[in-house]
KEKE-64373 format. One line per 8 residues: number of its first residue (from 1); their letters; for each residue x, y, z of C-alpha. Coordinates in steps of 0.1 Angstrom, whole numbers. Example, Ala and Ser with C-alpha at 12.3 -4.5 7.8 and 13.67 -1.06 7.14 Angstrom:
BEGIN
1	AS	123/-45/78 | 137/-11/71
! end
This chain:
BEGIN
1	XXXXXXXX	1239/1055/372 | 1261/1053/404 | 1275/1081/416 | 1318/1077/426 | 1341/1084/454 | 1378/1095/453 | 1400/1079/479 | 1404/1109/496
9	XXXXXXXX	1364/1110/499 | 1361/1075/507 | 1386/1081/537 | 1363/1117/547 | 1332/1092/546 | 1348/1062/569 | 1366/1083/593 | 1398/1071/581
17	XXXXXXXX	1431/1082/573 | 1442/1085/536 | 1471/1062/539 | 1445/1035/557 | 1425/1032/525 | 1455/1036/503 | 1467/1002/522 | 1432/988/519
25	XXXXXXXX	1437/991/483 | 1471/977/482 | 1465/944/502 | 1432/943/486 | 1412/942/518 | 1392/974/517 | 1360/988/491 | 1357/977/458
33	XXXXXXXX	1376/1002/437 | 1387/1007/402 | 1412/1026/378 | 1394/1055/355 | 1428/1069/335 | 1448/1079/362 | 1422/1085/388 | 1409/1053/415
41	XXXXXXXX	1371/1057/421 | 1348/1036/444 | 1311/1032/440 | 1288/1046/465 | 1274/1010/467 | 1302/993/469 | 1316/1018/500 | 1283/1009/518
49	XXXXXXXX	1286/971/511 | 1323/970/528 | 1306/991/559 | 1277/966/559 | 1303/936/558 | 1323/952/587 | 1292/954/609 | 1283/921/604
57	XXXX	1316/911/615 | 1321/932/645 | 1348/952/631 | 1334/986/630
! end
């Protein structure tokens, strides 16, 4: 089972403000995330995926 990531975490893990991956979300650009009641998780996998994609790209 994979583990989950609030956004707050998410932003903790990536260095990145709140409001960065809140806008990430929004424009769809950032990790694959989705809606558990009221709460937006992201899979550990799928964090590490969008980190290995920016690397490839020379974005990070």
């Amino acid at each position: 089972m994979s583990r989950y990531l609030t956004t707050e975490e998410v932003a903790l893990t990536l260095r990145t403000p709140l409001e960065t991956v809140r806008y990430w979300r929004h424009v769809g650009k950032g990790p694959k995330s989705f809606k558990l009641g009221r709460r937006v998780l992201y899979a550990i996998e799928d964090v590490e995926a969008f980190v290995q994609e920016a690397r490839k790209a020379g974005v990070a």
